[in-house]
C-alpha positions as CSV (number, residue, x, y, z in Angstrom):
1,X,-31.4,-291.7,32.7
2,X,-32.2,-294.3,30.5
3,X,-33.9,-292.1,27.9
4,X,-30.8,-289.5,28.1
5,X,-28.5,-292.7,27.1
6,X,-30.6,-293.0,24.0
7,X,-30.9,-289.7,23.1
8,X,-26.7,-289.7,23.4
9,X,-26.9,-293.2,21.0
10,X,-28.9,-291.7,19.1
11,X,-26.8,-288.6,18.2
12,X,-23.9,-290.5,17.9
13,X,-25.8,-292.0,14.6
14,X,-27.7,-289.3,13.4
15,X,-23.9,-287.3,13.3
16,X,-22.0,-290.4,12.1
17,X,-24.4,-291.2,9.2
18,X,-25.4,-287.9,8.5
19,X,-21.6,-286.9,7.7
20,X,-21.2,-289.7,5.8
21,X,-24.4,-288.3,4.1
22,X,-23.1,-285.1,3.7
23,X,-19.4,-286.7,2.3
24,X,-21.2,-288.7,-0.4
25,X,-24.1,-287.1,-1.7
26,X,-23.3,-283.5,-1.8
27,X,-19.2,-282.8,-0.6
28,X,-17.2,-284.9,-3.1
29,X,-19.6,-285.0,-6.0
30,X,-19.8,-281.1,-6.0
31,X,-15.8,-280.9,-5.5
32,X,-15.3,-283.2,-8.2
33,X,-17.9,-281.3,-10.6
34,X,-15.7,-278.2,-9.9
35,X,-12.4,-278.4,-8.7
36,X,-9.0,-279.3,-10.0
37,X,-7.5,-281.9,-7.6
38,X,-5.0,-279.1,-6.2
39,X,-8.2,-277.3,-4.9
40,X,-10.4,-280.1,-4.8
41,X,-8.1,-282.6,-2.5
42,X,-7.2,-279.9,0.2
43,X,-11.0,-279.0,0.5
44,X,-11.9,-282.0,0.8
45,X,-9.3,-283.0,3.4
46,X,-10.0,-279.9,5.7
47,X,-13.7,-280.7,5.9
48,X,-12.7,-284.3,6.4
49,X,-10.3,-283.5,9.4
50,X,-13.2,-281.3,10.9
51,X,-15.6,-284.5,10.2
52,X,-13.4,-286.6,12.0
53,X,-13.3,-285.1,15.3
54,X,-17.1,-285.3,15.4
55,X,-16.8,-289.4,14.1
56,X,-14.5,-289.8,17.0
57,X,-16.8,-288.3,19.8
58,X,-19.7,-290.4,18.3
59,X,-17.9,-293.7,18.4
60,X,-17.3,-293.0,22.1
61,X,-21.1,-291.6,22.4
62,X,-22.0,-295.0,20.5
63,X,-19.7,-297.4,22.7
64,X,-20.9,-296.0,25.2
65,X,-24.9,-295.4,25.1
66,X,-24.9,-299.1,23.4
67,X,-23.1,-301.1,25.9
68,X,-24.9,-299.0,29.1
69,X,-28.6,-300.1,27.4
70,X,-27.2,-303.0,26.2
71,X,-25.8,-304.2,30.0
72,X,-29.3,-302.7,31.6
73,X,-31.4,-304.8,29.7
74,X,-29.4,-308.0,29.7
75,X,-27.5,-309.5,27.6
76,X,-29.8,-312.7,27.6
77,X,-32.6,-310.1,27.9
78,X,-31.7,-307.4,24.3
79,X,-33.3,-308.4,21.8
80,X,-31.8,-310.1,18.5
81,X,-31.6,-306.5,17.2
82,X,-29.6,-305.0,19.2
83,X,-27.0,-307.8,19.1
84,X,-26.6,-307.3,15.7
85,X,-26.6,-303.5,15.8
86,X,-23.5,-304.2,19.0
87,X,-22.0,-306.7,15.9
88,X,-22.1,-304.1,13.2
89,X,-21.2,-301.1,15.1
90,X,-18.1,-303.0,16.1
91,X,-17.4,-303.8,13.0
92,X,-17.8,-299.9,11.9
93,X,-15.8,-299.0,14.4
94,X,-13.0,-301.4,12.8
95,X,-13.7,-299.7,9.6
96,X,-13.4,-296.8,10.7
97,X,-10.1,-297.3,12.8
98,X,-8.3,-298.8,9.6
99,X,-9.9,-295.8,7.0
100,X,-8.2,-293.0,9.6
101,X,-4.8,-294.7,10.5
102,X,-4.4,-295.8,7.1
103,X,-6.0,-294.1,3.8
104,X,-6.4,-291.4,5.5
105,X,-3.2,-290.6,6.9
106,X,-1.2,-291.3,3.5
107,X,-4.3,-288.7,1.8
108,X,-2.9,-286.2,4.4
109,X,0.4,-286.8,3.3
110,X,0.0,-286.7,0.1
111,X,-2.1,-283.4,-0.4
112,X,0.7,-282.3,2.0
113,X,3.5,-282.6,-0.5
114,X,1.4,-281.6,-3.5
115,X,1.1,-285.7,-4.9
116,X,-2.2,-285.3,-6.6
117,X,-2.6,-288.7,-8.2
118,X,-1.6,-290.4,-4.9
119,X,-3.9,-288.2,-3.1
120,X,-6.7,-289.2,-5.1
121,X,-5.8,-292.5,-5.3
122,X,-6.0,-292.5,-1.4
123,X,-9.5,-290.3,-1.3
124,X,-10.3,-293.0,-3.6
125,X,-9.8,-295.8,-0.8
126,X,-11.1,-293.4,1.7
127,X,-14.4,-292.7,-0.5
128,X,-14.8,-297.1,-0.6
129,X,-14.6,-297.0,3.0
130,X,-17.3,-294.7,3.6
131,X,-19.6,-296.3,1.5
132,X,-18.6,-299.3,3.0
133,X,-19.5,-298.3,6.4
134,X,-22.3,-296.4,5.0
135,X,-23.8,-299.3,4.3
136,X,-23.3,-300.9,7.5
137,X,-24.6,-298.3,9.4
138,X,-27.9,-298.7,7.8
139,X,-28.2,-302.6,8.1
140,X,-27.3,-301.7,11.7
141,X,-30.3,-299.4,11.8
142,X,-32.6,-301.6,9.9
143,X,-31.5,-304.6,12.3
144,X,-32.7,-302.8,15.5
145,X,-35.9,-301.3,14.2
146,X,-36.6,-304.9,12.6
147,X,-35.3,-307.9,14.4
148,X,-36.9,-308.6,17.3
């Protein structure tokens, strides 16, 4: 059972940072090459929508997965590691919350009434907070593997 939990924590991250991957290193640098913002800003906000879902279901799978091992082992007994991966992630999950109830939401509503320069403006914020939690997802990585 314990190995299925992992593999569940696992896929949580491998779907969470691999999207955010996906967003920053091939999706908005392509759309930006070669789309207009009335193109560009609806593509990008369909695939983000799609994205979302999956970011949702992998915070659960994280919360989850994390806590179960977490409680199994211990808390006394976790290493250092994986207190600081149950720090971060929390933290990510904050990010997270404020990027799709916020940003997010006014991006939607602005590439729903056509208002391409607040639209960017917003994918703009949006963008920061991916790389933002990017960033944190990696240190979160980097802290289990390495602090024991």
């Amino acid at each position: 059972m314990q190995d299925l939990i992992k593999l569940l924590h696992l896929a949580g991250a491998i779907v969470w940072l691999g999207g955010m991957t996906f967003m920053l290193v091939a999706l908005r640098p392509a759309a930006h090459a070669l789309l207009q913002p009335p193109q560009r800003l609806p593509l990008i906000a369909a695939v983000v929508a799609r994205f979302f879902v999956a970011v949702w279901l992998s915070v659960a799978a994280l919360l989850f997965s994390g806590l179960a091992m977490l409680l199994a082992a211990g808390m006394k007994g976790a290493p250092l590691g994986w207190h600081l991966m149950l720090g971060i992630g929390l933290l990510m999950f904050l990010v997270f919350g404020h990027l799709h109830f916020g940003p997010w939401r006014r991006m939607k509503l602005a590439v729903a009434a056509a208002d391409w320069p607040e639209g960017g403006r917003r994918m703009g914020q949006v963008t920061l907070l991916v790389k933002l939690n990017f960033v944190l997802g990696w240190v979160a990585v980097a802290a289990v593997v390495l602090v024991h």
